[in-house]
N, C-alpha and C positions, 0 to 999 in steps of 0.2 A: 736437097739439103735437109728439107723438112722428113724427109721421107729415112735420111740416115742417122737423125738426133732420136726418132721415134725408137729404133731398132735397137741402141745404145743401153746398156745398163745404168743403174744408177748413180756408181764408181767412176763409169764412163764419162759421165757428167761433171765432175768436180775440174773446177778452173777452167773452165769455157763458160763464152757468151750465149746463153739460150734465151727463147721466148716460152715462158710456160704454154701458153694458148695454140706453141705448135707440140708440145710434150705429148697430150693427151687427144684423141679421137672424139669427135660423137659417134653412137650407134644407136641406130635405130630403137625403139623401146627399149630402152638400157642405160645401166649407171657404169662406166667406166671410170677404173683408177689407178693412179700410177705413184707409185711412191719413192719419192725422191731421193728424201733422207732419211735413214731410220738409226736411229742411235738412243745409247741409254738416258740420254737428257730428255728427249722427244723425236718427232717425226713432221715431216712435212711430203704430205699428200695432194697430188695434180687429181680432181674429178671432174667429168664430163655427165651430163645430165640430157637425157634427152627430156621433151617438154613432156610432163605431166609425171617423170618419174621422179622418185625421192628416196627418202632412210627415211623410215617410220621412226614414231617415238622412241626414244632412249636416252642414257646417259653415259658419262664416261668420268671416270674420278678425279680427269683433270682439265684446266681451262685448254680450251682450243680457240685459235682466231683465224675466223671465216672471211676470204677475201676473195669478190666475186669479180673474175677477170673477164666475162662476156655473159654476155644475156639476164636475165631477172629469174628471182628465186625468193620464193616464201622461206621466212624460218621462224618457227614457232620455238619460243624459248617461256619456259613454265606457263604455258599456254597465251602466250599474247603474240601474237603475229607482228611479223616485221619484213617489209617487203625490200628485197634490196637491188640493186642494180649495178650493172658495170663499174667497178674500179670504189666501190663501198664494202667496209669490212663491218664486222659483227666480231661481240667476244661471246664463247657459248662458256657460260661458267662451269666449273667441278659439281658435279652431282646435278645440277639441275637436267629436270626432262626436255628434250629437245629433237625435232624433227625439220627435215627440209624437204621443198617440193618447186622442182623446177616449174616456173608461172609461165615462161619461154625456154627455149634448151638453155642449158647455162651451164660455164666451166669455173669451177673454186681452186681454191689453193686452201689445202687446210694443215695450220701449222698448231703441233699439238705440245704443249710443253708437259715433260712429266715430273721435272724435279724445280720448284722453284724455291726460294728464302721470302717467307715473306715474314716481313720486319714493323 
């Protein structure tokens, strides 16, 4: 069953029960990523980290929220480290610099909002 949700597209996915932690693979020195939803509002991205691999510093114009579904993971957010663990999320704000470094392998969910109202 794990093996036929993996194969599925994204579309394929709409209105079924999944586990994201069987969506995405680890691999060996590698960042794996699967993308779940991508639409004009935002995006929501499955990634798999093997230990010691990461996304170097950068930025992106809009807030994302980092939700680490297995293992521990460094995330530097305008340079202060925040270490996070199983089933703890992070908000990474618009513009700021930020990078992440799997401390153990570790799988995220990152959900990217690109149009919001803020009031």
């Amino acid at each position: 069953m794990q093996h036929e949700e993996r194969e599925l597209g994204s579309k394929d996915l709409v209105a079924r029960e999944l586990r994201p932690l069987d969506l995405v693979d680890y691999q060996e020195d590698s960042v794996v990523s699967r993308t779940i939803i991508d639409e004009k509002a935002g995006t929501v991205t499955l990634f798999a980290f093997d230990q010691g691999q990461g996304l170097s510093e950068h930025t992106a114009p809009f807030d994302a929220l980092v939700h680490i579904l297995d293992g521990e993971a460094e995330v530097v957010i305008s340079g202060k480290p925040h270490r996070l663990k199983e089933g703890q999320i992070i908000i990474l704000p618009a513009n700021e610099r930020h990078s992440l470094k799997a401390v153990k392998k570790f799988k995220m969910m990152l959900t990217m909002i690109r149009s919001i109202d803020r009031k």
